[in-house]
C-alpha positions as CSV (number, residue, x, y, z in Angstrom):
1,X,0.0,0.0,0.0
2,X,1.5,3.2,-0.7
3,X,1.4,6.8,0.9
4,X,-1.2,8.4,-1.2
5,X,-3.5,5.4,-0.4
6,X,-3.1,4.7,3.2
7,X,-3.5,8.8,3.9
8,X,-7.0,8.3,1.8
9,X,-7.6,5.5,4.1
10,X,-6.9,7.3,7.3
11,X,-9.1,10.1,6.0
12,X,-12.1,7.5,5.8
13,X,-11.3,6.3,9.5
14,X,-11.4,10.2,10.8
15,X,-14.6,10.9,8.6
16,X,-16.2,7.8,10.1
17,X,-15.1,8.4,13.7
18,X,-16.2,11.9,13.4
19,X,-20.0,10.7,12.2
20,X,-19.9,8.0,15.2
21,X,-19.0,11.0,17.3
22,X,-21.4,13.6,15.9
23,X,-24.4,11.0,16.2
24,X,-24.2,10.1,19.9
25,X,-23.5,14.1,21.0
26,X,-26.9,14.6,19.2
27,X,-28.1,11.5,20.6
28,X,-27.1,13.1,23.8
29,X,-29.2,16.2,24.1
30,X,-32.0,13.8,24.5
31,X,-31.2,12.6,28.0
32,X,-32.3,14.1,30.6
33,X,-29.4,15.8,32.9
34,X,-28.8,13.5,35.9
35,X,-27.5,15.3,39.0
36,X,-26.6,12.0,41.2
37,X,-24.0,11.3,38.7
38,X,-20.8,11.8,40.3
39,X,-17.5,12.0,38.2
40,X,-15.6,9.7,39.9
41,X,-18.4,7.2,39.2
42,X,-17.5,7.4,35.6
43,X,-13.9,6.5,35.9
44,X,-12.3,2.9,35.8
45,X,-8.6,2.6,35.9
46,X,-6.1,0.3,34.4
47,X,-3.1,0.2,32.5
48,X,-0.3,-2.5,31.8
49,X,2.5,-4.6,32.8
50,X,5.0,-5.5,30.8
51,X,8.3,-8.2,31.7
52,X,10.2,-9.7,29.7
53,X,13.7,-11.5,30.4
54,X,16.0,-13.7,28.6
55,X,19.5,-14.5,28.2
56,X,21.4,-10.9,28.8
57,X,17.9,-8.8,28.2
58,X,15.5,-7.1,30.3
59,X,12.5,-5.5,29.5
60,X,10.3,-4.1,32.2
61,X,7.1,-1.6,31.9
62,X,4.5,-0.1,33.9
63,X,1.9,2.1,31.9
64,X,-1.3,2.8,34.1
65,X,-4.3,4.6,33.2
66,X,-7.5,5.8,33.6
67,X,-10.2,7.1,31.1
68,X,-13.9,9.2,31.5
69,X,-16.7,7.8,30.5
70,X,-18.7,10.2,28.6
71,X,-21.1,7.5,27.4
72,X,-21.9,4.4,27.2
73,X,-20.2,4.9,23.6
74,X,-17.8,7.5,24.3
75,X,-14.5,7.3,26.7
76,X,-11.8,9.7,27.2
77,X,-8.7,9.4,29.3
78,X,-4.8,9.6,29.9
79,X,-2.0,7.2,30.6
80,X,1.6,7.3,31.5
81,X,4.4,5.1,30.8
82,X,7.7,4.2,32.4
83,X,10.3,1.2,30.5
84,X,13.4,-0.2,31.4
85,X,15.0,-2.3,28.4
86,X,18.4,-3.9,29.2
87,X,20.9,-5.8,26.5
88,X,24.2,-7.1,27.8
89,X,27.3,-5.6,26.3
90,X,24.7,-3.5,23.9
91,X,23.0,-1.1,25.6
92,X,20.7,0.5,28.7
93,X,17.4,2.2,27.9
94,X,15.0,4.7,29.9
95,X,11.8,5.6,29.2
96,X,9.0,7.2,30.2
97,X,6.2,9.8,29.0
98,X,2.4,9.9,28.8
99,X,-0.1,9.3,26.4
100,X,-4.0,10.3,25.6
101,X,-6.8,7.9,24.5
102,X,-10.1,7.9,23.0
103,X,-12.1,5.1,23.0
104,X,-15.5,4.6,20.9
105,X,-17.7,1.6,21.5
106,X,-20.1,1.5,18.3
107,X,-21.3,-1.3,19.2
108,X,-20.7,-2.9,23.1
109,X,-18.2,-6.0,22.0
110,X,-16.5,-3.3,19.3
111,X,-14.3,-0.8,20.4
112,X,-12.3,1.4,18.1
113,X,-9.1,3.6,20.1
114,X,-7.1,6.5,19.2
115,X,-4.0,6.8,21.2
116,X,-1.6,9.8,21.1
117,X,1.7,9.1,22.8
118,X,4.5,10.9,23.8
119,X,7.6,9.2,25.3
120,X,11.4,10.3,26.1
121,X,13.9,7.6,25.4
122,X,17.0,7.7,27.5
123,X,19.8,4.8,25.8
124,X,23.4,4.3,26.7
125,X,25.3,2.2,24.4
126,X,28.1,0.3,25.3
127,X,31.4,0.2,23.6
128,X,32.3,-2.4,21.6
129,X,35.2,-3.2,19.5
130,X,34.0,-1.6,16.7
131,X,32.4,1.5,18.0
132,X,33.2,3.8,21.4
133,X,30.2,4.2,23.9
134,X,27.5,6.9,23.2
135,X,24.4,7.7,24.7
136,X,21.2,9.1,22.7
137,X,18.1,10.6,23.8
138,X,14.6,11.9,22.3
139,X,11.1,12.2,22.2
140,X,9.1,10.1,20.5
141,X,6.0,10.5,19.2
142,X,3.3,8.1,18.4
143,X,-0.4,7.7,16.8
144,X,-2.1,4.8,17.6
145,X,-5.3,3.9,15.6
146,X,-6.6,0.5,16.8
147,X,-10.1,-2.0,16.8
148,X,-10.2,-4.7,19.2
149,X,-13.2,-7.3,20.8
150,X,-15.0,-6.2,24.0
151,X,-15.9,-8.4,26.5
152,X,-16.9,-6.7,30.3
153,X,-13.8,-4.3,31.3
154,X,-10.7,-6.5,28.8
155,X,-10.8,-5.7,25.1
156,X,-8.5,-7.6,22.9
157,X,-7.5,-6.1,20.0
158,X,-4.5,-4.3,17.4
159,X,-3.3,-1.2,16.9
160,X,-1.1,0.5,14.4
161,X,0.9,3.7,14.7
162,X,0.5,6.0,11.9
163,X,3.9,7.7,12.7
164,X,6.0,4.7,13.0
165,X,9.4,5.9,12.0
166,X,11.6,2.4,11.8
167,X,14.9,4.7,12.7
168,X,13.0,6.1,15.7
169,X,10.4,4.3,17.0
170,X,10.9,1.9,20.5
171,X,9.7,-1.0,18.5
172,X,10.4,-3.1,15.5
173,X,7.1,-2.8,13.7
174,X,4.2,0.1,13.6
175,X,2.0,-2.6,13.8
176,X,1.1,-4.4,17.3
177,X,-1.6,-6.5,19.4
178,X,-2.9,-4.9,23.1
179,X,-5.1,-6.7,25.8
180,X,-6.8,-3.3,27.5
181,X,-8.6,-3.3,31.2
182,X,-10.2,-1.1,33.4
183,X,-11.8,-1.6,36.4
């Protein structure tokens, strides 16, 4: 797929996000305004935890979160993110950041995510025979446009970064699964 296509095809995704979005906020006006809602009864928290270990590497994460529901369609929220990646004799990475969500549930086992992440990344390379040590460090940023199957508070799913810059990015592909839960 080319450039030209997949920004026509992004295009299509905002236009029908927007029309999902535009429907319910009409829908909206037709409820009547209930005063014994309290805003922290519309918030669930959640996040994720990531290890992984093997011979010489380390990879540790902690990204918690916690999103508004507007709706029963429409949720809102923020997340942050701190990572620890360790290779032996490679290199030592930091990072941490923050990241904003919107979630749309079109139907209640559907829900469709737009997630705009921001992260530092903090690496220290070793030296090796070929090259002396050097550290780098920089933002990067991410947008995540994902679908995955609801079930209760878990929704499995993908996502896929829109931004995904192979000579930047923390991971190896633009493309990758989630498991999401709130409580």
């Amino acid at each position: 797929m080319n450039k030209i296509q997949f920004s026509i095809d992004c295009r299509y995704f905002f236009v029908i996000l927007a029309v999902l979005f535009s429907s319910y906020s009409i829908a909206q006006q037709k409820y009547v305004i209930d005063n014994s809602n309290h805003f922290w009864d519309k918030v669930q928290f959640g996040g994720g935890l990531g290890l992984g270990f093997g011979s010489g590497y380390t990879n540790i994460s902690v990204m918690p979160s916690a999103i508004y529901n507007v709706n029963e369609v429409v949720a809102v929220g923020a997340g942050l993110q701190f990572g620890y990646l360790y290779q032996k004799n490679y290199y030592e990475s930091f990072v941490w950041g923050g990241s904003l969500i919107g979630l749309v549930n079109p139907i209640p086992e559907i829900q469709l995510s737009a997630e705009l992440e921001q992260v530092r990344v903090d690496t220290q390379y070793e030296a090796t025979y070929n090259f002396p040590s050097y550290s780098d460090s920089y933002w990067n940023t991410a947008l995540y446009l994902g679908a995955g199957y609801r079930t209760n508070n878990v929704t499995i799913g993908a996502r896929y970064d829109v931004l995904y810059n192979p000579n930047k990015s923390l991971y190896g592909s633009g493309f990758m699964p989630f498991v999401r839960v709130y409580f």
